[in-house]
C-alpha positions in Angstrom: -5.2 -39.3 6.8 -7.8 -38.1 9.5 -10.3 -40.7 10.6 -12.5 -38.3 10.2 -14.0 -35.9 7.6 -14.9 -32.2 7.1 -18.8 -31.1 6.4 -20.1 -28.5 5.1 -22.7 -26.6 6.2 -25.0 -23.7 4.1 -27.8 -21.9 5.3 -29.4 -18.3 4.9 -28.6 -15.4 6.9 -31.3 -13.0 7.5 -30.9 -11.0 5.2 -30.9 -13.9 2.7 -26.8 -14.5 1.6 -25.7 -17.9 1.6 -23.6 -18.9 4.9 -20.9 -21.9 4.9 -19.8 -23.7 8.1 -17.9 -26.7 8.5 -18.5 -29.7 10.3 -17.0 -32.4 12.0 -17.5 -35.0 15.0 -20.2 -37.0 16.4 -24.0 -35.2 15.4 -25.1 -36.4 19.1 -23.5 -37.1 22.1 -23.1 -36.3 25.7 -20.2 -33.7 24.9 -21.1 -30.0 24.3 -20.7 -28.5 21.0 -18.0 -26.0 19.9 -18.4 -22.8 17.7 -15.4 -21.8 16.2 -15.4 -18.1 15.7 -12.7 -16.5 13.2 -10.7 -13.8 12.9 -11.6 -10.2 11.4 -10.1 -11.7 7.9 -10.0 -15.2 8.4 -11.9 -18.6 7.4 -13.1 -21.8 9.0 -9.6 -22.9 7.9 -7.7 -21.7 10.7 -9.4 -24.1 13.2 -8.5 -27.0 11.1 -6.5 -29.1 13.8 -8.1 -27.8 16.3 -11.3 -28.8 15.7 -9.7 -32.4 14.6 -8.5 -32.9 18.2 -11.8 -31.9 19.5 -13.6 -34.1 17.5 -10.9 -37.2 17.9 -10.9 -36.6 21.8 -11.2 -40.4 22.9 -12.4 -38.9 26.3 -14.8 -36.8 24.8 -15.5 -36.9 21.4 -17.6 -33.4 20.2 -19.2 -31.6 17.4 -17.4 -28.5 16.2 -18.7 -26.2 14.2 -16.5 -23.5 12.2 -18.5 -20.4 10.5 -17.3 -18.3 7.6 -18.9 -15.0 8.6 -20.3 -13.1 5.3 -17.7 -11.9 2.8 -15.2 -14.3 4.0 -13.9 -18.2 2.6 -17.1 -19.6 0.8 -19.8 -17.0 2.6 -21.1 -14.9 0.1 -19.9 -11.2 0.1 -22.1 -8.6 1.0 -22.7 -6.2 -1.8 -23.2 -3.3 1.3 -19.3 -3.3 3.2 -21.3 -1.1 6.0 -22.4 -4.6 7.1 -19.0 -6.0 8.1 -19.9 -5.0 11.2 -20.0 -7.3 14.7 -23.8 -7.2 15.4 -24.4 -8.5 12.0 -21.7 -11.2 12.0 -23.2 -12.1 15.3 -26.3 -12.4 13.4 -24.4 -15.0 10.9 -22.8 -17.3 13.9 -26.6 -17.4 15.3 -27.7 -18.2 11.9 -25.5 -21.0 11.2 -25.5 -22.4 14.9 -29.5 -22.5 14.0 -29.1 -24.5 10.8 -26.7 -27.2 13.0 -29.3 -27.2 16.0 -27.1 -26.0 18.5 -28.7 -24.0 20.8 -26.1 -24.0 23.5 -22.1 -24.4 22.6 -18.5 -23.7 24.5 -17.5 -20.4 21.7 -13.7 -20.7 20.9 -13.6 -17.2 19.4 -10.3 -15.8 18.0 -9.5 -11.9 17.8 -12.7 -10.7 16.2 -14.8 -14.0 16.7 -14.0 -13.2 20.9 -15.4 -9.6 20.3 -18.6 -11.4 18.6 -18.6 -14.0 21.3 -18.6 -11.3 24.1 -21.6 -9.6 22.1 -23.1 -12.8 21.8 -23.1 -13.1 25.8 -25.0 -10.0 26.0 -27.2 -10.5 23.1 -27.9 -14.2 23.7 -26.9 -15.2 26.8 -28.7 -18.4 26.9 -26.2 -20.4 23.6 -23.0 -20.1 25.8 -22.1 -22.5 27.6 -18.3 -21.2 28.2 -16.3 -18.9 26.3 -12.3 -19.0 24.8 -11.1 -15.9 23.7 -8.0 -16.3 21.5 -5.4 -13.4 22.0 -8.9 -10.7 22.5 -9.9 -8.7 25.3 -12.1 -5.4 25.7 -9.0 -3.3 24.7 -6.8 -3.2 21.7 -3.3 -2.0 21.4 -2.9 0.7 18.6 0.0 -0.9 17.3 -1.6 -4.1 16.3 -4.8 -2.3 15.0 -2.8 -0.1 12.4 -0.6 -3.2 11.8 -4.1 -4.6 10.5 -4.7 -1.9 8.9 -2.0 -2.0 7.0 -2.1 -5.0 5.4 -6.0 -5.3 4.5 -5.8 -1.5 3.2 -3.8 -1.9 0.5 -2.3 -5.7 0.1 0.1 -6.3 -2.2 -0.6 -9.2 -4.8 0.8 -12.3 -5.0 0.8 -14.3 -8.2 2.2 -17.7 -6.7 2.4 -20.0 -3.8 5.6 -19.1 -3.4 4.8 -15.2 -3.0 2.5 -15.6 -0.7 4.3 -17.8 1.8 7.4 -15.6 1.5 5.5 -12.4 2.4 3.7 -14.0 5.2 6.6 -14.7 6.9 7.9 -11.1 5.9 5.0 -9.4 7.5 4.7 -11.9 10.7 7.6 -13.9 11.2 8.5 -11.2 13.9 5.6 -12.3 15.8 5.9 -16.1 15.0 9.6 -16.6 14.8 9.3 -20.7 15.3 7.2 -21.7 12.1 9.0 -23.4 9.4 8.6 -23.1 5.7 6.1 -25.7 5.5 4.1 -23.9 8.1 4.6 -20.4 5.9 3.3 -22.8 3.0 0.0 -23.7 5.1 -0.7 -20.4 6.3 -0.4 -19.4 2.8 -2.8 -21.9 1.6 -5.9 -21.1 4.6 -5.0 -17.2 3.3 -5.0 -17.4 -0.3 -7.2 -19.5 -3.5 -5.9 -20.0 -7.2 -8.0 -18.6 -9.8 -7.5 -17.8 -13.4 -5.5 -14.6 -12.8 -3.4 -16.1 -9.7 -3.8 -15.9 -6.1 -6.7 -13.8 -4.4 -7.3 -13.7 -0.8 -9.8 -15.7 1.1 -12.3 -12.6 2.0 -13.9 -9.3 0.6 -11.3 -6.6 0.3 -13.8 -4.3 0.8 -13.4 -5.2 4.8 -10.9 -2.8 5.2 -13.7 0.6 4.6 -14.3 -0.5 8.5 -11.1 0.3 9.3 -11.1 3.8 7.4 -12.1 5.5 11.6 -9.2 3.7 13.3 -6.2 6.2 13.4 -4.1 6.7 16.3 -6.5 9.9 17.2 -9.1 7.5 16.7 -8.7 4.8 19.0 -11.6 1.8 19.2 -13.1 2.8 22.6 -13.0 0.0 25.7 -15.8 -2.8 25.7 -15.2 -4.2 29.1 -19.4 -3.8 29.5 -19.5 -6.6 26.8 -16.3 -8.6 28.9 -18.8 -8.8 32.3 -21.3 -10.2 30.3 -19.4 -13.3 30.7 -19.3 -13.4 34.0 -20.4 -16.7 35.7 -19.5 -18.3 32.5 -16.5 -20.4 32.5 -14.0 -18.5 30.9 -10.5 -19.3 29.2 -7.6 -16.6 27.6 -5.7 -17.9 25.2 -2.6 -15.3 25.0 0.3 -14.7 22.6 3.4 -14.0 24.3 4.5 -11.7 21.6 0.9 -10.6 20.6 0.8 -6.9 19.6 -3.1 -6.7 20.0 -3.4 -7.5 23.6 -0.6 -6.3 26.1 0.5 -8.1 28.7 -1.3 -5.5 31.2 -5.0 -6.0 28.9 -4.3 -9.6 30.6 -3.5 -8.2 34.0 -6.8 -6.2 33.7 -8.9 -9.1 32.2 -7.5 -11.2 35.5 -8.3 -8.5 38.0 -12.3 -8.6 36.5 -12.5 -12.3 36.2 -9.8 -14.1 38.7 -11.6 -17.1 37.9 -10.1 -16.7 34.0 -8.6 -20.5 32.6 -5.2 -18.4 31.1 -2.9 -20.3 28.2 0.1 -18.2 27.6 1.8 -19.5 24.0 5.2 -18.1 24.5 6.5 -17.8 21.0 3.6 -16.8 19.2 1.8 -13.5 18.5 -1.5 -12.5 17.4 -3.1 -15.0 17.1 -2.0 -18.1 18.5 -2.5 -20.8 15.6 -3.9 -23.4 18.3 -2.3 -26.2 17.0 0.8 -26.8 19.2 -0.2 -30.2 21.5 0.3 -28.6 25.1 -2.5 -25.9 24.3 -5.2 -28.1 22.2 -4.6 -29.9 26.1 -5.8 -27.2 27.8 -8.5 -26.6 25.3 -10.0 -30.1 25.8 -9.7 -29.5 29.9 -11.6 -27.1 29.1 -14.3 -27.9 27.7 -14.6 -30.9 29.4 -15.2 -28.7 32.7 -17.7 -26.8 30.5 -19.8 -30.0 30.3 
């Protein structure tokens, strides 16, 4: 058992849907905060043992904070899907930073959470105080795009635990060849909740109408204006080596603009590094302790 506990957070966004975060570490301290940032599907979950390290550092004990954006883990859903969009997301993360009274934080975003936190450089420069960005940079292969795309167009249902590990590790043991079954089981369990008529997923299906403009024709266009917004921040990459989302020459490019850049390569890992292996929640900590 963890000496210490997970809080929960609700607040309001703006537009007045309920917001959950979760909580853990000192309130106050010398240390920075940390705002965990999720992926384009994913929950305050993912950061679970991440954000236990962070919070357990006995050099550096800190607050982390991990945000459901709307329509994903307990958020509310948004009854318009045009507002799964990153300026409004952005708009959650500075809604629930509010409601913990941070007003300046190291952001550990991962794939979609590192887009926001690049917005959130150029929209409110002042909260960050460095910046991680999980397996992200300003330009997306197409191959892991449509790979999303696949699987949150039209997912398949699972009824049992079971199910869902097995086709987990059907759709991404390619990319994460080391997990074991127990590791399948957890992914399973931050992807999925039981209710009445089996398993649903942890977020609104109705994400994928953002997808609907992404075809091969259709590529998303380059943000490397939103990238040098974080320049003079202290910056860190966290890269899968067998990531299909960022290339190894999106890194090369990323390095050329920032030389500066804090670069973790997880070898046997794709997108998105899990950031629970001991040698990279290492690097993390470094991190943010330069950040202070």
């Amino acid at each position: 058992m963890s000496s210490q506990q997970f809080r929960d957070l609700f607040c309001k966004s703006a537009d007045g849907l309920k917001l959950h975060g979760r909580v853990i570490g000192p309130e106050t301290g010398p240390a920075l905060p940390v705002l965990c940032l999720p992926g384009l599907t994913r929950t305050t979950d993912d950061f679970e043992e991440i954000a236990q390290a962070l919070a357990e550092d006995p050099k550096m004990p800190r607050r982390v904070v991990a945000i459901d954006y709307r329509g994903r883990g307990l958020s509310d859903y948004d009854p318009d899907p045009a507002k799964y969009a990153v300026p409004v997301e952005m708009g959650d993360v500075l809604a629930i930073a509010a409601a913990a009274g941070i007003d300046r934080a190291i952001l550990l975003g991962t794939s979609r959470g590192g887009i926001i936190s690049m917005a959130l450089a150029a929209a409110q420069p002042e909260l960050l105080a460095g910046v991680i960005l999980n397996d992200i940079g300003p330009v997306l292969e197409m191959d892991g795009l449509m790979k999303i795309k696949g699987y949150i167009t039209d997912p398949p249902a699972r009824k049992t635990w079971n199910e869902a590990a097995s086709g987990l590790k059907d759709l991404f043991s390619p990319v994460f060849p080391s997990l074991t079954d127990a590791q399948w089981m957890a992914w399973a369990r931050r992807a999925f909740r039981e209710t009445g008529d089996g398993l649903v997923r942890t977020y609104d299906p109705r994400l994928a109408d953002g997808f609907a403009a992404i075809t091969p024709e259709t590529p998303l266009p380059a943000i490397w204006e939103l990238f040098d917004k974080l320049a003079g921040l202290p910056l860190m990459l966290i890269h899968g080596g067998l990531s299909d989302l960022l290339s190894p020459q999106g890194v090369r490019d990323m390095q050329a603009r920032r030389p500066d850049i804090d670069l973790v390569e997880v070898a046997d890992e794709g997108h998105a590094p899990l950031l629970a292996d001991a040698p990279t929640i290492g690097r993390i900590r470094a991190f943010c302790a330069r950040c202070d």
